[in-house]
C-alpha positions in Angstrom: 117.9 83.5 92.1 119.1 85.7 95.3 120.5 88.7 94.2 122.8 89.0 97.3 125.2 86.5 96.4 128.5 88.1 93.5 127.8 86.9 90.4 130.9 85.2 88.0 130.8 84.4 84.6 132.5 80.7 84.3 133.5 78.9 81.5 134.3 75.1 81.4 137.5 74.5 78.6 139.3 71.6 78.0 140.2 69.0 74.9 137.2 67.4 73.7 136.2 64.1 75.1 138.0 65.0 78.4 134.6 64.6 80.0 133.6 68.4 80.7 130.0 68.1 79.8 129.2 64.7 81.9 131.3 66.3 84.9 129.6 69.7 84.8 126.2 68.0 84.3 127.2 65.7 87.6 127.8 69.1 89.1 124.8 70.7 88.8 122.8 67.8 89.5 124.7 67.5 92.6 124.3 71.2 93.4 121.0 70.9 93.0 120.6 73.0 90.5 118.9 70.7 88.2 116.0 69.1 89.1 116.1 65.7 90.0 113.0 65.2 87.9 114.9 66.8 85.1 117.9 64.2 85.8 115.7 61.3 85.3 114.8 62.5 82.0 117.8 63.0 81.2 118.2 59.4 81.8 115.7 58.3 79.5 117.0 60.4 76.7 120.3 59.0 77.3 119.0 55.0 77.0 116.9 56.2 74.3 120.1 56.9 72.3 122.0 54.0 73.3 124.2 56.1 75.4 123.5 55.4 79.0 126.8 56.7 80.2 125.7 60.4 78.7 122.8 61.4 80.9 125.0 63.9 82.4 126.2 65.6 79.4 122.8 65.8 78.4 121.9 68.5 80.9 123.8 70.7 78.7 124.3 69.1 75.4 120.4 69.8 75.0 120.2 70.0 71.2 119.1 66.6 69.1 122.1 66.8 67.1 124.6 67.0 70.2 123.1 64.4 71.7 123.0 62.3 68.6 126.8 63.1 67.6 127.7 63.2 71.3 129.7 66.7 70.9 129.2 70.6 72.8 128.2 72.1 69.5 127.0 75.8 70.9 127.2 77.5 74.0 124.7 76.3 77.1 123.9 78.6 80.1 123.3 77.5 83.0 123.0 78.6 86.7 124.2 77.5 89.8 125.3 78.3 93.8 128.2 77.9 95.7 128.4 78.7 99.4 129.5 82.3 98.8 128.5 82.4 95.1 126.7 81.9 92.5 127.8 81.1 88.9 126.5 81.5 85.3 128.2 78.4 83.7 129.4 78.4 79.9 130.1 75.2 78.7 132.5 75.7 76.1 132.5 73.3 73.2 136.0 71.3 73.0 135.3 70.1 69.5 137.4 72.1 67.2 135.2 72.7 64.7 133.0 75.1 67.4 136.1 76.9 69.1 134.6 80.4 67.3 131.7 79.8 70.1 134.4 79.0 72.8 135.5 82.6 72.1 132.6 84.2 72.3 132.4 82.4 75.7 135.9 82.7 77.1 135.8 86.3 76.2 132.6 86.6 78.8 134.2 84.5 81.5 135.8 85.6 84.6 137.1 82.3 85.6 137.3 79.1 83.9 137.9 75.1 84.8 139.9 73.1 82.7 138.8 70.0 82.5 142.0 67.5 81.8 141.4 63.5 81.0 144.0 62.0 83.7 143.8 58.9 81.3 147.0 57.5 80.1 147.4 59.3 76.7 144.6 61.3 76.9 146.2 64.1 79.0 149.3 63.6 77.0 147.8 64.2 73.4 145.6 67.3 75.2 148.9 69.2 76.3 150.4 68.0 73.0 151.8 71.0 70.3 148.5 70.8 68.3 146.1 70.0 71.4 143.0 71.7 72.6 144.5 71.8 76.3 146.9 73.8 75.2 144.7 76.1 72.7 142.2 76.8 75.0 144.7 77.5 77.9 146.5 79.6 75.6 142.8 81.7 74.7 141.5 82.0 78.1 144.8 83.6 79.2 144.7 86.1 76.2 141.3 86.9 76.0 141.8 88.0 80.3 140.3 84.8 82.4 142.5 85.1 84.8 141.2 82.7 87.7 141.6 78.8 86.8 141.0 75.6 88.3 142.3 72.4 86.6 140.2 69.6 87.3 142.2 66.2 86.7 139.4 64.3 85.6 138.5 60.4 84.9 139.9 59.3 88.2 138.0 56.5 87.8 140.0 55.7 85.0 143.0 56.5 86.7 142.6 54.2 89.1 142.7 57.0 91.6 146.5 57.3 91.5 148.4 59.8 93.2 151.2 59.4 90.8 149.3 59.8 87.7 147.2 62.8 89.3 150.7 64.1 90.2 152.0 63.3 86.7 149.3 65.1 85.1 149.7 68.0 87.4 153.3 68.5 86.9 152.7 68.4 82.8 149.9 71.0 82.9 151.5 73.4 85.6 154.4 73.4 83.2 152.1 74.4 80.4 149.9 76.9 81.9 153.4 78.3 84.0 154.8 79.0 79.7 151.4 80.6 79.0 151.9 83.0 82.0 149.5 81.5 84.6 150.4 82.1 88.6 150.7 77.9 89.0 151.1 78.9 92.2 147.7 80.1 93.1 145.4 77.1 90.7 144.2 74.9 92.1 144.5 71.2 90.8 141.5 68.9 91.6 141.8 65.5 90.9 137.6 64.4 89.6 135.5 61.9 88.3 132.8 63.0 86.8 131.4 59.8 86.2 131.3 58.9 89.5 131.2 62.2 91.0 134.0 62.2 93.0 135.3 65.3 94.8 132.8 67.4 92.9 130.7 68.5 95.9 131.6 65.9 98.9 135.5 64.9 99.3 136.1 61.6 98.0 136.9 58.9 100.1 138.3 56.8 97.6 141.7 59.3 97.0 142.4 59.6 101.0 146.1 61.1 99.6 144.5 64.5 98.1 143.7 66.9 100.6 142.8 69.6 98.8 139.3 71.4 98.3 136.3 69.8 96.3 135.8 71.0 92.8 133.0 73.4 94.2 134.9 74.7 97.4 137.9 75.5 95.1 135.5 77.5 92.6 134.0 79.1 95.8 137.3 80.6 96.1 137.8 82.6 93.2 137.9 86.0 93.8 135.4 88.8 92.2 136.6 91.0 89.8 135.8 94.6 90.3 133.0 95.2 87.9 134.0 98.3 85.8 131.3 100.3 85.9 133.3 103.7 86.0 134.3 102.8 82.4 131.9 104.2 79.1 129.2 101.7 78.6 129.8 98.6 76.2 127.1 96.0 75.6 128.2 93.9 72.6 125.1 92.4 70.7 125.1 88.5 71.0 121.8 88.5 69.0 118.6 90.1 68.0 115.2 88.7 68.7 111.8 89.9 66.8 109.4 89.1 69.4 105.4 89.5 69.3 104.0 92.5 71.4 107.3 93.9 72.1 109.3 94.4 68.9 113.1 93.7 68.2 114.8 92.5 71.1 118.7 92.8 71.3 120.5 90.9 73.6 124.2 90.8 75.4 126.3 91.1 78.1 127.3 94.8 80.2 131.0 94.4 79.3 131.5 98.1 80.9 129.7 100.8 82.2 125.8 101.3 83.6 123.0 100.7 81.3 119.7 102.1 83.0 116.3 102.6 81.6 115.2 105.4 80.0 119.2 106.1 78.5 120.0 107.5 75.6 121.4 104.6 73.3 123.9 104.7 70.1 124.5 101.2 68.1 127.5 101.1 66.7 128.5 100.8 63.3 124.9 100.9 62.4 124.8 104.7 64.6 121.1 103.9 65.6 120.0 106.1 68.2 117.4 105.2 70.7 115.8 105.1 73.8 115.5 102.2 76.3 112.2 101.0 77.1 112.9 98.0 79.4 116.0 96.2 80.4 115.5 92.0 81.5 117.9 89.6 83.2 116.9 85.7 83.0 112.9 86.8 82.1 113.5 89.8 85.0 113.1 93.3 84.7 115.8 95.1 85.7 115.7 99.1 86.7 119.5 98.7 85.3 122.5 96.6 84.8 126.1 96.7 85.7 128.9 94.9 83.6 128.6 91.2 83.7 125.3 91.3 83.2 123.6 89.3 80.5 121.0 91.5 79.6 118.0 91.5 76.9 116.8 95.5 76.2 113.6 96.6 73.8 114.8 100.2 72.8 112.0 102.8 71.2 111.6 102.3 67.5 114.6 99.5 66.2 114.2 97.1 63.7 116.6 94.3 62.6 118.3 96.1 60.2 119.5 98.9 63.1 121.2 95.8 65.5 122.7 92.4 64.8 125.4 90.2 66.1 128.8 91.6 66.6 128.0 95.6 67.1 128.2 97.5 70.0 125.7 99.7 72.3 127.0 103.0 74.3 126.1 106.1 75.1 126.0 108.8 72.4 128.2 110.9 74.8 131.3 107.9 74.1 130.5 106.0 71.1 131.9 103.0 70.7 135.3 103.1 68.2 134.5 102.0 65.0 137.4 100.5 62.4 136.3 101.0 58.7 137.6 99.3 55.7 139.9 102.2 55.5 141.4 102.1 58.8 143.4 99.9 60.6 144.5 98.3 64.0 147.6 97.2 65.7 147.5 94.5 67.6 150.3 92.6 69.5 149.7 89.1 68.7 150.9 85.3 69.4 150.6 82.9 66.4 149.2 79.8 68.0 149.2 77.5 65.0 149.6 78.1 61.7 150.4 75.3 58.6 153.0 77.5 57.1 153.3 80.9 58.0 151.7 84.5 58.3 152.7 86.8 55.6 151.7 90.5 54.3 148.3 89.9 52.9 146.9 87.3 54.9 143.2 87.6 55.1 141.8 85.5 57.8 138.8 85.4 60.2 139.2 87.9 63.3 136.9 87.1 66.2 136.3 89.9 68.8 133.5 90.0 71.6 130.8 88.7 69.9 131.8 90.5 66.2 133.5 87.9 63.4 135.2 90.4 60.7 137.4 88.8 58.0 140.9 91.3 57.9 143.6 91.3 56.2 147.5 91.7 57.6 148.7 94.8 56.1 152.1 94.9 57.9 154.2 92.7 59.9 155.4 95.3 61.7 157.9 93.3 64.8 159.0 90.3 65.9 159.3 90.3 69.5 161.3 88.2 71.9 158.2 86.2 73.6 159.4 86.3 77.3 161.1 89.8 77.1 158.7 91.5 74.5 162.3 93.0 72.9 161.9 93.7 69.2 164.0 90.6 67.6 163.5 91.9 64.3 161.5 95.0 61.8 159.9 94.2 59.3 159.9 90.3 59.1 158.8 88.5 55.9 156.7 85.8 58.0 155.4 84.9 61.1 155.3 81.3 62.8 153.6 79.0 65.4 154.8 80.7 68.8 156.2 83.8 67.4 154.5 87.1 68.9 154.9 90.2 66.9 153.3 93.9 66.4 151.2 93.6 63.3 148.9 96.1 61.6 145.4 94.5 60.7 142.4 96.0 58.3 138.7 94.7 58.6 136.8 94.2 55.4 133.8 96.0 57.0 133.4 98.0 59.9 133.8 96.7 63.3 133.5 98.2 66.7 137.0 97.4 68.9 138.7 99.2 71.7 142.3 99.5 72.7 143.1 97.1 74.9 144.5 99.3 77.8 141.3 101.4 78.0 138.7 98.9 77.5 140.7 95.5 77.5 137.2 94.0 77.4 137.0 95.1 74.2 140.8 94.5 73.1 141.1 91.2 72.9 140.7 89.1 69.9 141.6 86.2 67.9 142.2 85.1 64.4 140.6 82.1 62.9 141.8 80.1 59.8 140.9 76.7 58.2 138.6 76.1 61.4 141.5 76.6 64.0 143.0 79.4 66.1 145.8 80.8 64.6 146.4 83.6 66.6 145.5 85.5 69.7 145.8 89.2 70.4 145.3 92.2 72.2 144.6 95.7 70.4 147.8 98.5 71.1 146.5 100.9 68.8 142.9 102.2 66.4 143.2 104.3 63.2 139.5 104.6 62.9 139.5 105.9 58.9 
């Protein structure tokens, strides 16, 4: 992979069965980026389950029970090039049951497609109160993807319409406009990932769009300033024991430099280490700047010392740790919720890669949610689409930032019965 081209993070998002897998999959075949070898396998695999129609999704749905369910069940990497770029794809899994792993991966995106179904109804019941169009719309925006492009997807099933491309555009731009999206800089690409129209050539069969291809508009997002002036954050994605080399952590550079042969704190664990060797995609790497996913072997850890959900930094800015004891304030909007949020409420908070049960210990505002005034102290409850300043404390440690010095490490979301029912940003630490 040439270095010389900027690297961006990319996740795909969208309602399930809106077709982001097969479109993606069409993408990268047609980007070359998988083999065609590798696509004709894909084939196979596909015929051997009955489901012709899926080869595409298959290049990421790779495990035997996604492909036997027909679902995105955990994240899939993959690389590929634009003219200017190139992209590490995260296909995020629309399913609801799996939208914990869509955070982890909207949270290390710097741009996103939303994949829509242009489908009569299938758009409709996306954008709808309780749909994944809007929950995921509603995450990327909160957990800082700024750059989107909407694809309008199953043309093919649209019948290549202008009005129902035009229909769907005007329903989502009115969406994403509430959520606090520029509409006026996305880009809305009307696709088929099926038959692969306007992915990578223009599509002769919608002469009335005259817009860029799915790939020329991604082309077009704009690098994000990598902030490497900030202390160094690697969040741990996972460990790995590995034979010859020892415990292997891995993650992505949220902030700061990592180089070889620094000084290393883990965070809450407080190991204290050396790095040995840093390694991008099976590379080594002399260092590596944020945005970089990363595996590092570090002088004499074991499992116990690293795990999903702490932090790396240097030992001269150690990552901020919340205990039991302490607390946070975070500004957050309730998404969805079956009743209401109340004092006491223990749910599931999700931040970079950590997942922390905490409970609410004070509803401290109610804010207006297009002025951010304070409607009212104090309230009793909170409820789908209210925003408010609450005070939240984790049942075990857990390594968080405030949001306007790291916002990398600010953002987070709370979890409950399987769904999103909140999404926030950190104003405030107590650490103990």
């Amino acid at each position: 992979m040439p270095t010389e081209k900027p690297h961006l993070n990319l996740v795909i998002i969208g309602h399930i069965d809106h077709g982001k897998s097969t479109m993606m999959g069409a993408l990268l075949i047609k980007t070359g980026a998988v083999s065609d070898r590798e696509a004709r396998e894909l084939e196979k695999i596909a015929k051997e389950y009955d489901r012709p129609s899926w080869s595409y999704a298959y290049v990421f749905d790779k495990l035997k029970e996604e492909r036997q369910r027909g679902i995105t069940i955990d994240l899939a990497f993959r690389k590929f090039e634009t003219k200017t770029k190139y992209f590490t794809i995260i296909d995020a899994p629309g399913h609801a049951d799996f939208v914990k792993n869509m955070i982890t991966g909207a949270s290390q995106a710097d741009a996103a497609i939303l994949v829509v179904s242009g489908k009569k109804g299938e758009m409709e019941v996306g954008i709808a109160a309780n749909g994944q169009t809007r929950e995921h719309a509603y995450l990327a925006q909160t957990l800082g993807v700024k750059q989107l492009v909407v694809a309008i997807n199953k043309a093919d099933n649209y019948d290549y319409s202008k009005e129902r491309y035009n229909e769907c555009k005007e329903a989502i731009s009115a969406l994403l406009k509430q959520i606090g999206y520029p509409v006026k800089n996305i880009k809305f690409v009307p696709t088929s990932g099926m038959t692969g129209e306007n992915l990578v050539e223009k599509s002769d069969k919608m002469p009335w769009y005259d817009g860029p291809t799915l790939i020329d508009a991604i082309d077009e997002f704009i690098i994000p300033p990598k902030p490497t002036d900030k202390p160094l954050r690697v969040p741990i994605q996972d460990a790995y024991k590995i034979k010859g080399t020892g415990v292997v952590p891995v993650g992505r550079v949220e902030t700061g430099i990592l180089k070889k042969g620094d000084k290393i704190i883990i965070m809450p664990t407080g190991f204290q280490g050396e790095i040995r060797s840093i390694e991008m995609h099976h590379e080594e790497i002399p260092q590596a700047e944020p945005g970089d996913n990363i595996g590092f072997s570090i002088r004499g850890i074991e499992m116990k010392d690293v795990g999903r959900g702490d932090c790396m930094g240097h030992p001269s800015n150690v990552p901020t740790v919340v205990t039991p004891t302490g607390n946070w304030t975070g500004q957050i909007i309730v998404i969805w919720h079956p009743t209401a949020i109340a004092q006491g409420y223990t749910p599931v908070i999700h931040t970079h890669t950590a997942q922390v049960a905490a409970k609410f210990i004070e509803l401290t505002k109610k804010l207006d949610q297009k002025t951010g005034a304070v409607i009212e102290d104090s309230p009793k409850f909170l409820k789908r689409n209210e925003v408010a300043i609450v005070k939240l404390q984790p049942i075990k440690k857990l390594c968080i930032e405030k949001y306007e010095v790291i916002p990398e490490m600010g953002r987070f979301a709370v979890r409950d019965m399987g769904r999103t029912a909140c999404v926030g940003i950190v104003k405030d630490i107590v650490t103990e």
